[in-house]
C-alpha positions as MATLAB code, in Angstrom:
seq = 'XXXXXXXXXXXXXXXXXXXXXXXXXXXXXXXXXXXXXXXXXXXXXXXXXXXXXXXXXXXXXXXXXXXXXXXX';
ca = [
       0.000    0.000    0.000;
       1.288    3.713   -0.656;
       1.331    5.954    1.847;
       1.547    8.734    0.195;
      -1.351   10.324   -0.971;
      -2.786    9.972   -4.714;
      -4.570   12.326   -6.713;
      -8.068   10.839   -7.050;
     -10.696   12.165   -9.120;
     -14.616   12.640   -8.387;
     -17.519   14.546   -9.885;
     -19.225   16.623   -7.467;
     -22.723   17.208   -8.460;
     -21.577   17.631  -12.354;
     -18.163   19.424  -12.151;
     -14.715   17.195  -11.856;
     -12.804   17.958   -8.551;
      -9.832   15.956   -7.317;
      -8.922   15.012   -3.730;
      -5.594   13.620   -2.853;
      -5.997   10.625   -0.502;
      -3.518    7.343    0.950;
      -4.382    4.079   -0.558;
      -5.940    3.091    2.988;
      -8.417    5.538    3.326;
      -9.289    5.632   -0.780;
      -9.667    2.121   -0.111;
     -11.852    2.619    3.227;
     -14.071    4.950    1.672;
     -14.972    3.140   -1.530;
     -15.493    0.016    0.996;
     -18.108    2.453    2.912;
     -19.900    3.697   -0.101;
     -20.435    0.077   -1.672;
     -21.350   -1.079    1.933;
     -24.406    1.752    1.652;
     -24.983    0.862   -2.013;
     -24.155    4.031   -2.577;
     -22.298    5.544   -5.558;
     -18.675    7.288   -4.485;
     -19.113   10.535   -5.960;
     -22.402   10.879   -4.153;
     -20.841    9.992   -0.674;
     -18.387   12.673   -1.826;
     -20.924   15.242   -2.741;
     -22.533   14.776    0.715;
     -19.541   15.312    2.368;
     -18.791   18.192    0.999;
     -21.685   20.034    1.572;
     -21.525   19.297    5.182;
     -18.265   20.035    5.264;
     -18.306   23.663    6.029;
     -15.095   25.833    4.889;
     -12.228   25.469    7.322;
     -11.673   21.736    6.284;
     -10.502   20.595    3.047;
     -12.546   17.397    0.993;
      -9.971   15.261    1.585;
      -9.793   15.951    5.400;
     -12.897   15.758    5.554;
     -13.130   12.128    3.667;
     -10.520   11.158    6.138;
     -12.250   12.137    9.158;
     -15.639   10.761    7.843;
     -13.892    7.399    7.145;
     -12.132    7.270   10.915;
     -15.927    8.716   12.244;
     -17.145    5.381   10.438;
     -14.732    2.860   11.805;
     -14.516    4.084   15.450;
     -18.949    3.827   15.163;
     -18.922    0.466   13.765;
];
């Protein structure tokens, strides 16, 4: 696995964004969405709209993947 982050590309209610993200949590989050039946970009899209403006997307991916683990 790379621990670096990746640039990873989603479509946010019609417009291309990009979030860069570790293979673990890309991996985590895709998990969650499929788990939900739930399409990626959509997860993303909510996300970001709750998101607010003093966190980034990919923080905030991160934080709503460790948020989903630490519930489980």
């Amino acid at each position: 696995m790379n621990a670096r982050p990746i640039k990873r590309s989603l479509t946010l209610r019609g417009h291309r964004t990009s979030v860069s993200l570790e293979d673990a949590f890309w991996s985590a989050f895709r998990d969650i969405a499929s788990q939900n039946g739930r399409p990626i970009n959509d997860l993303a899209a909510e996300i970001d709209e709750a998101r607010g403006t003093d966190c980034g997307l990919a923080s905030a991916i991160r934080l709503f993947v460790l948020d989903h683990y630490r519930t489980c």
